[in-house]
Backbone of each chain as ProteinMPNN parsed JSONL, in Angstrom:
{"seq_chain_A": "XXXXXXXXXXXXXXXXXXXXXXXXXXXXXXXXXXXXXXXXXXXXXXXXXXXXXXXXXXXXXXXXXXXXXXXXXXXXXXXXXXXXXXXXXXXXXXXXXXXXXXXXXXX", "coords_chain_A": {"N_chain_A": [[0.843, -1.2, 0.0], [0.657, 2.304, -0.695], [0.616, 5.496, 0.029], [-0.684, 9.028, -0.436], [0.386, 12.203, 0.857], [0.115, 15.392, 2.206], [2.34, 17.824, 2.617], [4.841, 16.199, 2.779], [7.822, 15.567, 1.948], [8.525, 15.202, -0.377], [9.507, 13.55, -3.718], [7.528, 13.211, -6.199], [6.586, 11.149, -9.024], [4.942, 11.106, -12.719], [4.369, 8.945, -14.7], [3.081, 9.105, -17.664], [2.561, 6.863, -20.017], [1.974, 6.212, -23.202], [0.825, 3.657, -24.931], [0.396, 0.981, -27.397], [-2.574, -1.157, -27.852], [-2.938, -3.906, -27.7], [-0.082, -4.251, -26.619], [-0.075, -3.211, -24.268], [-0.258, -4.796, -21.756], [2.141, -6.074, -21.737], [3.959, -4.321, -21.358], [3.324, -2.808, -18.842], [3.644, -5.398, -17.136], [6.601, -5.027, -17.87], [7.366, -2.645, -16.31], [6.848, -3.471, -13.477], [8.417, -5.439, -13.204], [10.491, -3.93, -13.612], [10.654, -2.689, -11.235], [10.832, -4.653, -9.193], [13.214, -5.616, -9.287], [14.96, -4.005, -9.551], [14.305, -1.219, -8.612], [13.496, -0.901, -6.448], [16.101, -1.782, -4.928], [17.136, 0.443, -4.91], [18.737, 3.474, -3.356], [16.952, 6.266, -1.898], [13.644, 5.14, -2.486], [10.433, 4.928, -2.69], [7.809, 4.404, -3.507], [6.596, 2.316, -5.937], [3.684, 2.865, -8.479], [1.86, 1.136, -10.56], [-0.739, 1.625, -12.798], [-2.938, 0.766, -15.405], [-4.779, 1.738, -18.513], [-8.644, 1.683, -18.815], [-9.177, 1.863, -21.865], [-6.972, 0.819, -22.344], [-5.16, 1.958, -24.335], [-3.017, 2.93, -22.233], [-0.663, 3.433, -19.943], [0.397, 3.77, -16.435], [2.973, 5.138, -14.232], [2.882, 6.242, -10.867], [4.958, 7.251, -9.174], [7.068, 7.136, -6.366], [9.851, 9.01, -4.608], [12.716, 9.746, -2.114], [13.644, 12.16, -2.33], [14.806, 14.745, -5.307], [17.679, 13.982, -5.834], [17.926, 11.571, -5.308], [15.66, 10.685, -7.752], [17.609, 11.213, -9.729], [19.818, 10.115, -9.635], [19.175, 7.188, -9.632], [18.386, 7.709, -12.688], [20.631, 7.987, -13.792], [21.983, 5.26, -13.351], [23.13, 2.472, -14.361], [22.357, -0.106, -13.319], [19.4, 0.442, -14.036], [18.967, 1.619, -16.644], [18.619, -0.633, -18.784], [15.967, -0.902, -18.07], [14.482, 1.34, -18.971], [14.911, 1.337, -21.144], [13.718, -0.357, -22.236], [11.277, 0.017, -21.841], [10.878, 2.303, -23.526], [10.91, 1.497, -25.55], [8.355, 0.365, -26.459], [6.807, 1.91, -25.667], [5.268, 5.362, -25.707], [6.781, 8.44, -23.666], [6.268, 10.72, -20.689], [7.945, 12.01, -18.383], [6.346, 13.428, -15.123], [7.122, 15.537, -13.309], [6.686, 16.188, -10.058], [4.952, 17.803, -7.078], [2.852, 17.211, -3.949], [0.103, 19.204, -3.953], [-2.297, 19.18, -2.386], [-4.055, 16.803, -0.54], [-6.952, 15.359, -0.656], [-9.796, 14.026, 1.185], [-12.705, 12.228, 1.494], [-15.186, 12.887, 3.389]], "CA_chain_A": [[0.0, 0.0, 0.0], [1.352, 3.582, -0.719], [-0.013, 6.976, 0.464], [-0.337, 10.464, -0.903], [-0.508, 13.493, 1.218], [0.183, 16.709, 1.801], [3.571, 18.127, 3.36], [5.625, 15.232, 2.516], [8.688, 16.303, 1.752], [9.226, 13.884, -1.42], [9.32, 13.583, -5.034], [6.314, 12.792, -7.118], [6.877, 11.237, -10.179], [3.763, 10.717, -12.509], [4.864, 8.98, -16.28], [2.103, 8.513, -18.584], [2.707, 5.964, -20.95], [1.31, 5.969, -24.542], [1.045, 2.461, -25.392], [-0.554, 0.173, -28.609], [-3.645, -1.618, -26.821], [-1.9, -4.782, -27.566], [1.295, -3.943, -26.356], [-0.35, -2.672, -22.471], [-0.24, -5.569, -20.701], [3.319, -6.115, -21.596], [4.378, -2.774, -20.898], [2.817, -2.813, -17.272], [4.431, -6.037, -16.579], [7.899, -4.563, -17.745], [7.165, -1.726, -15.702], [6.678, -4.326, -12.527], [10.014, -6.061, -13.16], [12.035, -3.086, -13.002], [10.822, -2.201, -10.041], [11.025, -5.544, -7.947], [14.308, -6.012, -9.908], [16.021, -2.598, -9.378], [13.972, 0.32, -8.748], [12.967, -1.358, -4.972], [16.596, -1.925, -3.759], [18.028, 1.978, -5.367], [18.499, 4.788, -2.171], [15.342, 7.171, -1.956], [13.168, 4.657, -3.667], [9.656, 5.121, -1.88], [6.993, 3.268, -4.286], [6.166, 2.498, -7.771], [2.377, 2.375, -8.234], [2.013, 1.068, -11.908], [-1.835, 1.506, -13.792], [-3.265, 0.356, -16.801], [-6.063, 2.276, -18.844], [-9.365, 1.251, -18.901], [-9.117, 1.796, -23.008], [-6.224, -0.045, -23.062], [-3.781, 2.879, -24.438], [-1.951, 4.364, -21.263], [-0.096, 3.229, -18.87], [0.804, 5.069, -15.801], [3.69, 4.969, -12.641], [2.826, 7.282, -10.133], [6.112, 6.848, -8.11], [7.864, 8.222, -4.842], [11.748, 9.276, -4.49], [12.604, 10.918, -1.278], [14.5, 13.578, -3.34], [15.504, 14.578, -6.858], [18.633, 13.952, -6.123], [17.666, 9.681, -5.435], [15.764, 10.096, -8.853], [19.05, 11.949, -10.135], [21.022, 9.326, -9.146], [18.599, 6.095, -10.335], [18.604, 7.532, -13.791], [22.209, 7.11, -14.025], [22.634, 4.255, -12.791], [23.226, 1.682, -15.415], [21.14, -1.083, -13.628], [18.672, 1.121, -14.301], [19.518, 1.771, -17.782], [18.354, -1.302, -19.883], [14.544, -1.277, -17.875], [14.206, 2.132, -18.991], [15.258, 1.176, -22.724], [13.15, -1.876, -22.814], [10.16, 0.863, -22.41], [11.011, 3.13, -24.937], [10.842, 0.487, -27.45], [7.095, -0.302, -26.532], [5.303, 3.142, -25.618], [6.176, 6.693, -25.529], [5.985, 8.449, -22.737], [7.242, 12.132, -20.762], [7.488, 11.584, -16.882], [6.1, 14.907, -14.892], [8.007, 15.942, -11.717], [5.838, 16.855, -9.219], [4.634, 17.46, -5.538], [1.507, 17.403, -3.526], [-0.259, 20.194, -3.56], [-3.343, 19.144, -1.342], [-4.844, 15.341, -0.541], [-8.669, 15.494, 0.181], [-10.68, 12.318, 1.101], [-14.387, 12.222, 1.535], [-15.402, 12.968, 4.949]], "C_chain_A": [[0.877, 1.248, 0.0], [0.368, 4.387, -0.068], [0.304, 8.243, -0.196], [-0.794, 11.255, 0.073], [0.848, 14.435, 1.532], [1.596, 16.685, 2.743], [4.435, 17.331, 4.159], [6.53, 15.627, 2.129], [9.72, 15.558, 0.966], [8.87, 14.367, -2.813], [8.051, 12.975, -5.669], [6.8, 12.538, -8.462], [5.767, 10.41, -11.141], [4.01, 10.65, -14.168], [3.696, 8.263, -16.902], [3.014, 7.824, -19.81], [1.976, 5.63, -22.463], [1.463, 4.848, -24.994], [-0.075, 1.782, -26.661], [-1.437, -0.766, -27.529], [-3.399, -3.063, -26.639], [-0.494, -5.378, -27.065], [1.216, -3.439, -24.26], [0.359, -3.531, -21.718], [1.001, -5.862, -20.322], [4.2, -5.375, -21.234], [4.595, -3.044, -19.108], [3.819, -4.194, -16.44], [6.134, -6.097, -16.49], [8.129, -3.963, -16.764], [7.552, -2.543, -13.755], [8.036, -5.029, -12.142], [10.614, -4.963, -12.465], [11.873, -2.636, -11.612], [11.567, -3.245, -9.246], [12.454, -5.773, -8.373], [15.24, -5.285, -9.368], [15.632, -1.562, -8.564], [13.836, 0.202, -6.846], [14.472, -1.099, -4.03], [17.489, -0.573, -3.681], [17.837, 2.979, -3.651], [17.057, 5.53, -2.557], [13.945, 6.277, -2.536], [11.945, 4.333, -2.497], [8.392, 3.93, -2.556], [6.48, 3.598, -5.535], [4.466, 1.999, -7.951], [1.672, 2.174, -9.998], [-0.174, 0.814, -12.08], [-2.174, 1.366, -15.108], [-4.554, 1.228, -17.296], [-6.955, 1.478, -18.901], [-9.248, 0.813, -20.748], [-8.119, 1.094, -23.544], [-5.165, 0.58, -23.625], [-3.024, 3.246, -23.778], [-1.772, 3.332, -20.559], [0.401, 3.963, -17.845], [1.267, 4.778, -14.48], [3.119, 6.153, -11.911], [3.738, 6.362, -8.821], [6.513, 7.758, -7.634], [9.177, 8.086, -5.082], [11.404, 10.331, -3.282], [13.164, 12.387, -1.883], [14.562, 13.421, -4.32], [16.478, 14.608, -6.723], [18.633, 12.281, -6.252], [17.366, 9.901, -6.653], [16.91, 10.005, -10.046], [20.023, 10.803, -10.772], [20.476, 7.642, -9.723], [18.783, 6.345, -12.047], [20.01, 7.515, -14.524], [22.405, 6.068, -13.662], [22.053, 3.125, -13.973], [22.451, 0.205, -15.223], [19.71, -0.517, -14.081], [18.393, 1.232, -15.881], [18.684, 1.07, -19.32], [16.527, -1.563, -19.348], [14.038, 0.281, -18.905], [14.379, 2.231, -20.778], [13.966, 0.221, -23.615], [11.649, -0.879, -22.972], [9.53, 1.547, -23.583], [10.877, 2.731, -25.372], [9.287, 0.437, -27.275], [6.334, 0.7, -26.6], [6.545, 4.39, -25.672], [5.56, 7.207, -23.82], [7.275, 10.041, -21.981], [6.278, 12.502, -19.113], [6.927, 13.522, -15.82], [6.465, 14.711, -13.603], [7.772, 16.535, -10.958], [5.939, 17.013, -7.446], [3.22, 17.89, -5.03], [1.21, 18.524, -3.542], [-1.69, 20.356, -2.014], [-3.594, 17.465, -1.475], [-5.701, 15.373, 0.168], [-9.257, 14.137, 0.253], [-11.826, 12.873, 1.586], [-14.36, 11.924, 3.309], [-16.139, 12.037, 5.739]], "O_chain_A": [[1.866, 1.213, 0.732], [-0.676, 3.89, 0.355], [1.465, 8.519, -0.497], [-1.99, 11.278, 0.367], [2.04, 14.302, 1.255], [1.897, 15.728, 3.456], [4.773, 17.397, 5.341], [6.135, 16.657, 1.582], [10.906, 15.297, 1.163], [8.137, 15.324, -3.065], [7.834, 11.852, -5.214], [7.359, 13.431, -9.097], [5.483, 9.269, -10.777], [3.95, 11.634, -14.905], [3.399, 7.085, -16.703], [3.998, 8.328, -20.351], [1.417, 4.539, -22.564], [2.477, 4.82, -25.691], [-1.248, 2.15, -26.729], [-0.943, -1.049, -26.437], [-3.606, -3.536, -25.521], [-0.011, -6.509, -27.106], [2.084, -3.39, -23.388], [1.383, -3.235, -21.102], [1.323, -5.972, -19.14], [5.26, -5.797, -20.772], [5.574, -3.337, -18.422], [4.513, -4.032, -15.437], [6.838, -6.712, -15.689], [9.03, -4.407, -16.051], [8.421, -2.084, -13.013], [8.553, -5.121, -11.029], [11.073, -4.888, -11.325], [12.815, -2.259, -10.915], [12.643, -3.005, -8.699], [13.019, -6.315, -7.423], [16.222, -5.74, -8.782], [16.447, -0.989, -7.842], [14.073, 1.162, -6.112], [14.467, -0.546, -2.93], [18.32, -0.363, -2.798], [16.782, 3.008, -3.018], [16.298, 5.214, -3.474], [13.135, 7.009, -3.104], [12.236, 3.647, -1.518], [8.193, 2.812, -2.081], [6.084, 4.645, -6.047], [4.091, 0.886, -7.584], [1.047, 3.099, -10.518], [-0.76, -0.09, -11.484], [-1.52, 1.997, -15.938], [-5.405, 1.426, -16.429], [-6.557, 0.323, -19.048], [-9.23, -0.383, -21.036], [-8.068, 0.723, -24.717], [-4.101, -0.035, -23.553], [-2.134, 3.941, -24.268], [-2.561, 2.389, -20.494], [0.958, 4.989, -18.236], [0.523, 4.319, -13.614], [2.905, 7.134, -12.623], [3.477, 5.454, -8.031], [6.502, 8.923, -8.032], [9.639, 7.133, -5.711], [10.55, 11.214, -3.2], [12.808, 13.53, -1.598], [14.458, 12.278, -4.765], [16.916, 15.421, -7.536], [19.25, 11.732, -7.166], [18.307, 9.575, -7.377], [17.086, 9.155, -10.919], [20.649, 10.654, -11.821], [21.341, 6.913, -10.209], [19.231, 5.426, -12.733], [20.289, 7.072, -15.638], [23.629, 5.932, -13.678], [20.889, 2.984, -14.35], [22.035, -0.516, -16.129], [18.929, -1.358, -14.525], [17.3, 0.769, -16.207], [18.311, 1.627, -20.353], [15.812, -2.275, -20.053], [13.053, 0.073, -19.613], [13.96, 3.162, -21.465], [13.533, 0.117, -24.762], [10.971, -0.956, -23.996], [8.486, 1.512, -24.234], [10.448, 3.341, -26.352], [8.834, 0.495, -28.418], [5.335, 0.722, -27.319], [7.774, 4.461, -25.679], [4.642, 6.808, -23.104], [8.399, 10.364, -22.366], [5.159, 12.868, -18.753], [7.389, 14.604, -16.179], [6.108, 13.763, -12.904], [8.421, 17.569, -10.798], [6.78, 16.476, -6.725], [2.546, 18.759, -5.583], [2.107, 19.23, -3.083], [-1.887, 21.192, -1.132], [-3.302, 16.922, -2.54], [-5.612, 15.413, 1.395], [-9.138, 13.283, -0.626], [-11.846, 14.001, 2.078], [-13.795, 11.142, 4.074], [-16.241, 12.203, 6.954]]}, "seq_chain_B": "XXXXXXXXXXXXXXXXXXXXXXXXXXXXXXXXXXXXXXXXXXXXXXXXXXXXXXXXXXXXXXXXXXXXXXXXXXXXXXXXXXXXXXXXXXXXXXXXXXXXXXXXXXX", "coords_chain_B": {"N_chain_B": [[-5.172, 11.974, 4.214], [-4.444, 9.589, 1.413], [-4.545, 6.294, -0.23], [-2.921, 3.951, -2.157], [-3.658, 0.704, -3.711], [-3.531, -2.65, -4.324], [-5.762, -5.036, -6.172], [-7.821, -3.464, -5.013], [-11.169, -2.82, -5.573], [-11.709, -0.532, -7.444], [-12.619, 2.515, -9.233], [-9.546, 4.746, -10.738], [-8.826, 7.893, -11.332], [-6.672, 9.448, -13.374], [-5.783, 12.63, -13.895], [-4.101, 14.838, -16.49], [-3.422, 17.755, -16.519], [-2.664, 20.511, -19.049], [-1.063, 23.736, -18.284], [-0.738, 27.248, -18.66], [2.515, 28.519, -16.225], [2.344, 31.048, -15.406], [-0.65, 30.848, -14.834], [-0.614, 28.131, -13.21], [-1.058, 28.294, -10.08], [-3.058, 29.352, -9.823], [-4.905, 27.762, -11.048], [-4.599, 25.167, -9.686], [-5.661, 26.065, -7.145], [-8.227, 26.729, -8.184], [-9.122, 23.617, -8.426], [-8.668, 22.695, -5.328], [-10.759, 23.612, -4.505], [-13.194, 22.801, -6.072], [-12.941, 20.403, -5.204], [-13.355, 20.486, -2.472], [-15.665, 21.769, -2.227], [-17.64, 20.941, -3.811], [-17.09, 18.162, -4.763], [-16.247, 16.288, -2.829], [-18.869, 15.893, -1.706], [-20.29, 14.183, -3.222], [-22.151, 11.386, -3.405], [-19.838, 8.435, -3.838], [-17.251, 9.313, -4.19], [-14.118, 8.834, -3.182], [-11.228, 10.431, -3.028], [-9.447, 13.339, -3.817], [-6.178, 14.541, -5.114], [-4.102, 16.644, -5.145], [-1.688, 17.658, -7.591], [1.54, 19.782, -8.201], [3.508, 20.54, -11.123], [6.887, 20.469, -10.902], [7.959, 22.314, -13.134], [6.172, 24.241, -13.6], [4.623, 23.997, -15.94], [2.242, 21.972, -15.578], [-0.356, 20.365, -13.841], [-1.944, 17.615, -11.88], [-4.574, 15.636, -11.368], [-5.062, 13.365, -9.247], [-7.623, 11.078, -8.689], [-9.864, 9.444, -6.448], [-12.779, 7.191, -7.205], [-15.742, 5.501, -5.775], [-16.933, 3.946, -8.519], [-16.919, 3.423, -11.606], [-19.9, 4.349, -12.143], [-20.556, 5.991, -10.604], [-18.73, 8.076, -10.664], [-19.448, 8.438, -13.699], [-21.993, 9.526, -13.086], [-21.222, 11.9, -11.046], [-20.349, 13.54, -13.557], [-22.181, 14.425, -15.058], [-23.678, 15.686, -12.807], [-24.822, 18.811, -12.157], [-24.026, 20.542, -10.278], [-21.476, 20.209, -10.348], [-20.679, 20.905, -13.027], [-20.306, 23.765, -13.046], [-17.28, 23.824, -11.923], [-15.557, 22.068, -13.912], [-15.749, 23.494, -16.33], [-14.704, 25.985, -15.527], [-12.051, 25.032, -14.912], [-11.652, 23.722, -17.671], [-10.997, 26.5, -18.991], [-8.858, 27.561, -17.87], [-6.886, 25.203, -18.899], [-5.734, 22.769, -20.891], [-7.115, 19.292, -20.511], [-6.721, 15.881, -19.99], [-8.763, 13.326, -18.999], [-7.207, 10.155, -17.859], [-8.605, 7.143, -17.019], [-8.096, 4.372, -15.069], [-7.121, 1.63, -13.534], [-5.37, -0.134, -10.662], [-2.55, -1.833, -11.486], [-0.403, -2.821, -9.932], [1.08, -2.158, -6.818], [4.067, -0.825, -5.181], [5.881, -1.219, -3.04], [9.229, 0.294, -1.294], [10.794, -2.048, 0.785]], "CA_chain_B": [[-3.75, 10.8, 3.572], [-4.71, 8.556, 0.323], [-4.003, 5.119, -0.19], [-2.832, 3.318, -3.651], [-3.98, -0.309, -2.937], [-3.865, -3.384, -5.387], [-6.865, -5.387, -5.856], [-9.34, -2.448, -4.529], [-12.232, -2.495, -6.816], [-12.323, 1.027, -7.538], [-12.101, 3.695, -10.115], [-8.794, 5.865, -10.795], [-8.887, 9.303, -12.466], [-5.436, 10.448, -13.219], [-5.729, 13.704, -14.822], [-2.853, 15.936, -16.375], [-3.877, 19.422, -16.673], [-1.628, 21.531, -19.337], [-1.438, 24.908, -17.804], [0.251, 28.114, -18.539], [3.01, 28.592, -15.764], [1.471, 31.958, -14.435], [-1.676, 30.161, -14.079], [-0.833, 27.059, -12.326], [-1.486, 28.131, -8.778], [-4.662, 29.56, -9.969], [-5.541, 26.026, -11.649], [-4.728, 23.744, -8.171], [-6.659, 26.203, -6.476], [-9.827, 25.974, -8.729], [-9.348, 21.873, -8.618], [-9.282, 22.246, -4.535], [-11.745, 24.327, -4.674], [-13.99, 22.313, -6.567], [-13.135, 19.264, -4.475], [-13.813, 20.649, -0.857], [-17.456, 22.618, -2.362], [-18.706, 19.897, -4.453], [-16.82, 16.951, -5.086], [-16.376, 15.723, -1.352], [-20.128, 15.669, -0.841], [-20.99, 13.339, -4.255], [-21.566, 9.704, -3.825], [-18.592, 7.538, -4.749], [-16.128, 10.123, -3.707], [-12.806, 8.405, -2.142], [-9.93, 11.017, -2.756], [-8.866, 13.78, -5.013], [-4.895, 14.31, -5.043], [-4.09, 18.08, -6.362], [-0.105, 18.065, -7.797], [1.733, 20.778, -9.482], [4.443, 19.862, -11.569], [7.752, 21.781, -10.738], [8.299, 23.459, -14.075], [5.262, 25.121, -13.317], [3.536, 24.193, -16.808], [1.099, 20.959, -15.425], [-1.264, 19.829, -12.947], [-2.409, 16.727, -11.788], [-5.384, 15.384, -10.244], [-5.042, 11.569, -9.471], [-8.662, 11.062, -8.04], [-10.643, 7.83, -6.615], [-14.13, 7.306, -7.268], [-15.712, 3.917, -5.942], [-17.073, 2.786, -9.468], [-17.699, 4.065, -12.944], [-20.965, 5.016, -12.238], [-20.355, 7.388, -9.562], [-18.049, 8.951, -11.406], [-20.547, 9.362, -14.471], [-22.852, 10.522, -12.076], [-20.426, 13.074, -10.657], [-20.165, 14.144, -14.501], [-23.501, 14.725, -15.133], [-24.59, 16.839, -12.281], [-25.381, 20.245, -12.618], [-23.545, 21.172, -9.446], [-19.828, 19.97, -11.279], [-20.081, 21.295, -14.489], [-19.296, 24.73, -13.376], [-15.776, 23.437, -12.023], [-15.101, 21.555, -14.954], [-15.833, 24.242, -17.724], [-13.512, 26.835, -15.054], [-10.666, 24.752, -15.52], [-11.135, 24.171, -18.898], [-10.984, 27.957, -19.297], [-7.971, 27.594, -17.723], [-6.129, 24.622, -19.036], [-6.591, 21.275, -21.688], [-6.822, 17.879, -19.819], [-7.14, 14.712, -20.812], [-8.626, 12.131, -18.252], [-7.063, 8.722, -17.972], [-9.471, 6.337, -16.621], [-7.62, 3.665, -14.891], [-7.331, 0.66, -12.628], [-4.07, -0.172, -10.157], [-1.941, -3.499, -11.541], [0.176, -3.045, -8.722], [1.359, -1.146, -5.855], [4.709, -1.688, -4.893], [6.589, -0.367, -1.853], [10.437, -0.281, -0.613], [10.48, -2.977, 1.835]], "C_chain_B": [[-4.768, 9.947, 2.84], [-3.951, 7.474, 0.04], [-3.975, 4.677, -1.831], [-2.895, 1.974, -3.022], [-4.05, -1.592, -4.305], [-5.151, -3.908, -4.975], [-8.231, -4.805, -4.771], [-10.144, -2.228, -5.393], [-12.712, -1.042, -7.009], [-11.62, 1.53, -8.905], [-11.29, 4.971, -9.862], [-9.096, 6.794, -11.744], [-7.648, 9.542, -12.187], [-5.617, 11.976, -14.746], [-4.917, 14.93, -14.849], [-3.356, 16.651, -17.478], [-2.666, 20.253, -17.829], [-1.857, 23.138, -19.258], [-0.359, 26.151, -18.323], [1.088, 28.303, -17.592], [2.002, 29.808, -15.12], [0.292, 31.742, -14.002], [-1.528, 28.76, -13.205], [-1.365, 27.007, -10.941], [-3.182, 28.444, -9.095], [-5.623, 28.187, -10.255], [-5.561, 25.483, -10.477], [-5.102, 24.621, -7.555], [-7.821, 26.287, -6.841], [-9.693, 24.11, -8.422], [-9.658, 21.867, -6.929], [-10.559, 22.766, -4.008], [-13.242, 23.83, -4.826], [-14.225, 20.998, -5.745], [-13.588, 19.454, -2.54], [-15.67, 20.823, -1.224], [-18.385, 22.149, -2.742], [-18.277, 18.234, -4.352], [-16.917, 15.941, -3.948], [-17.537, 15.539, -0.748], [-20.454, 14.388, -1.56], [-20.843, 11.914, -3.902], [-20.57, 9.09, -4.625], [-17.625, 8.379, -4.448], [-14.664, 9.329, -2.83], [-11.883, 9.62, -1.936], [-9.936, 11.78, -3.781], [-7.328, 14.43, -4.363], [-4.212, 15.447, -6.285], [-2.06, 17.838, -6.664], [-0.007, 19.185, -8.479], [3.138, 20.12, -9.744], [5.476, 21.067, -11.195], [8.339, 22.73, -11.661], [7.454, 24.342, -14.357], [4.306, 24.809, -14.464], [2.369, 22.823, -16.839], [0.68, 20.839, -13.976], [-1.277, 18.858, -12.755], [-3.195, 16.099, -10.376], [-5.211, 13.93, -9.76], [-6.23, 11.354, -8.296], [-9.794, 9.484, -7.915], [-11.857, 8.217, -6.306], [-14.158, 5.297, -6.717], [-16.182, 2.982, -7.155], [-17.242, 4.241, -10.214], [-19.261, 4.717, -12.821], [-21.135, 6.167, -11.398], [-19.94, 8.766, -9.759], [-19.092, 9.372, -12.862], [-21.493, 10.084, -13.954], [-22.262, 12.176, -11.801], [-20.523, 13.949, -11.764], [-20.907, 14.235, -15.261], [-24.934, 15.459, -14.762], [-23.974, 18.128, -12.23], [-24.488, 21.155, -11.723], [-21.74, 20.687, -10.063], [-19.873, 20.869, -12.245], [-19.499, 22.52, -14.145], [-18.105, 24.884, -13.368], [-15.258, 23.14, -13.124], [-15.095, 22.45, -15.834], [-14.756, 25.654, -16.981], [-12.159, 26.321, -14.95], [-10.536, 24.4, -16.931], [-10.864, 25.873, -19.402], [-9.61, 28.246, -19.028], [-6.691, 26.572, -18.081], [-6.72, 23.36, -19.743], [-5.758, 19.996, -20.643], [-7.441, 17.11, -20.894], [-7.3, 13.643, -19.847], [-8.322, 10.845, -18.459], [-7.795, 7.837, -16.909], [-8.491, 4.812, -16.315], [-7.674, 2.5, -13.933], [-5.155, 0.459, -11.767], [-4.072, -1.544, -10.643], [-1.027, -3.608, -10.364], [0.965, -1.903, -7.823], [2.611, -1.407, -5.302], [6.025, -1.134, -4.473], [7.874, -0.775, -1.548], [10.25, -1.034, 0.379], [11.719, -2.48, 3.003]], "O_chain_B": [[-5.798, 9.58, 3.404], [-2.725, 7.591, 0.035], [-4.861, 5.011, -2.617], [-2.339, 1.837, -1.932], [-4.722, -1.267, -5.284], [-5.715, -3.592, -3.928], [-9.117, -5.359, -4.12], [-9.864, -1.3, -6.153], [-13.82, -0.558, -6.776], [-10.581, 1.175, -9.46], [-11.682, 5.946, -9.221], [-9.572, 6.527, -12.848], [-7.297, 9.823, -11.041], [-5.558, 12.047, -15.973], [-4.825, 15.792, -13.974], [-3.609, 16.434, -18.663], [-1.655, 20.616, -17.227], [-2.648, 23.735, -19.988], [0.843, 25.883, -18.343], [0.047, 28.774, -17.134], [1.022, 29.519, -14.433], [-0.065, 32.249, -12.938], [-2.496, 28.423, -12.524], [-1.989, 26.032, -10.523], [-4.184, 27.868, -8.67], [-6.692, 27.806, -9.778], [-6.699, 25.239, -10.075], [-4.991, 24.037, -6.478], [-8.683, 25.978, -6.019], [-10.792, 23.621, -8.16], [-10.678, 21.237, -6.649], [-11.235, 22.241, -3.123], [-14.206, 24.166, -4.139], [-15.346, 20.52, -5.57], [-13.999, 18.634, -1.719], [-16.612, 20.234, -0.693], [-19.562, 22.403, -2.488], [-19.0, 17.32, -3.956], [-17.562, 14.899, -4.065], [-17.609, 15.142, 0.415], [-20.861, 13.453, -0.87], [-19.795, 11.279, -4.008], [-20.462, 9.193, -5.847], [-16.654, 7.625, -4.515], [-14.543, 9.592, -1.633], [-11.676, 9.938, -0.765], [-10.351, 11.271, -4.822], [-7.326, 14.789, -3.185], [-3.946, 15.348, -7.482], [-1.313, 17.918, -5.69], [-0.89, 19.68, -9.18], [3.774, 19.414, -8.961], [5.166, 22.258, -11.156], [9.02, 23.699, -11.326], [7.688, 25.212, -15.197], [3.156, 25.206, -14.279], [1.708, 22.601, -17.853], [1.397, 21.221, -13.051], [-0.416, 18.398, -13.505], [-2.896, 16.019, -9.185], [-5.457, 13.354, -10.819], [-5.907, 11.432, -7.111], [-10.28, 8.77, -8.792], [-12.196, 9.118, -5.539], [-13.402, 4.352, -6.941], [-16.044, 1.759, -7.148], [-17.493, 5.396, -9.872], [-19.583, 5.637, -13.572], [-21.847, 7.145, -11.628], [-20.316, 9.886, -9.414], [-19.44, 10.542, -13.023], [-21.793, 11.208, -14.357], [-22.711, 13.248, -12.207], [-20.753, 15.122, -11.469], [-20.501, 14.149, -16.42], [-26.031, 15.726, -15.253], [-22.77, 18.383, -12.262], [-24.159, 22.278, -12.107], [-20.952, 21.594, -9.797], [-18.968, 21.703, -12.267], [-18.386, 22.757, -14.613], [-17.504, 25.608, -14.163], [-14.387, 23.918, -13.515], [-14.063, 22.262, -16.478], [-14.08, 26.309, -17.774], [-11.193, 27.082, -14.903], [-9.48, 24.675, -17.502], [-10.415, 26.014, -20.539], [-9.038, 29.063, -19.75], [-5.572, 26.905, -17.692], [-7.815, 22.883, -19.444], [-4.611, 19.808, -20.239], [-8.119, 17.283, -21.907], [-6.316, 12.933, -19.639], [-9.064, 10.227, -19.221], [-7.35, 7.98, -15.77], [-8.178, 4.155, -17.308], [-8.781, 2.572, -13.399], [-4.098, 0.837, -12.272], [-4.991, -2.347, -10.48], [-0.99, -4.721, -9.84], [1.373, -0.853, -8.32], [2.514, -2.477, -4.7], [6.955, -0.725, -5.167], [8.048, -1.99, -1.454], [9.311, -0.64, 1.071], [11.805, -3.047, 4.092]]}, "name": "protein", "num_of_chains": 2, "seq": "XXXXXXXXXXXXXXXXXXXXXXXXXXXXXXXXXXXXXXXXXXXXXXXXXXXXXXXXXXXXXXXXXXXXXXXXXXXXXXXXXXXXXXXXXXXXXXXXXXXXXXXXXXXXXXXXXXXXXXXXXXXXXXXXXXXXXXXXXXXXXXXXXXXXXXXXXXXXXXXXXXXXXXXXXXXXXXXXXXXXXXXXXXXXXXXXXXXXXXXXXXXXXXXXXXXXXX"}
């Protein structure tokens, strides 16, 4: 289980995935590897929360790093390297670098 | 605090907002805006989850509903639309309609 809220003092990282509707499932389960593979045992590495579209086109991490300097430091890093290749070949995709601004839940 | 959870039968909304930079704060405060005044009362309501991206030019809502119908509901009454047509005024989205394949935390 992950959590989102407010005045966390972490990285948000939130990569939509453009994928062929054929091509999802495989995606998502790439996506899954690299984590339990790599992305799990990297410094700052908080959680990878991988979704699939309903339509079948998108895919989407919404992952934690305690800092941009951990994600900094994962995207150099050469185990890193060939999960992040194996993507590119399947979908496109253009990660957005965020932070909470508010987390509301139903009262 | 919001939870990402595998196997929770629910409906994700991740939605990324493209905003002008001088409007972004204005944008994530129409979205909490909309989610304290209306959205937080509507059946099916779990969570809405305001980000701003740090180059200042996106948004993102990543919002749980408990089913598809709740959520059409939500986007059908009379008391939403004005939110929705004040951030389009302010910015093009594109909702991704999604489900969690997995959730998946540093140990």
């Amino acid at each position: 289980m992950s959590t989102i809220e407010k005045d966390r003092n972490i990285l948000t990282l939130i990569n939509v995935f453009a994928v062929a509707p054929d091509k999802q499932q495989e995606l998502v389960a790439l996506l899954i590897d690299a984590t339990q593979q790599t992305m799990k045992r990297l410094p700052g590495f908080i959680s990878a929360n991988i979704h699939c579209s309903l339509d079948g086109k998108k895919a989407v991490n919404y992952a934690q790093w305690e800092s941009m300097a951990d994600f900094e430091a994962m995207r150099k890093n050469p185990e890193a390297r060939p999960h992040m290749q194996a993507a590119a070949a399947l979908a496109q995709f253009d990660p957005i670098l965020c932070e909470v601004s508010n987390a509301l839940s139903a009262e």
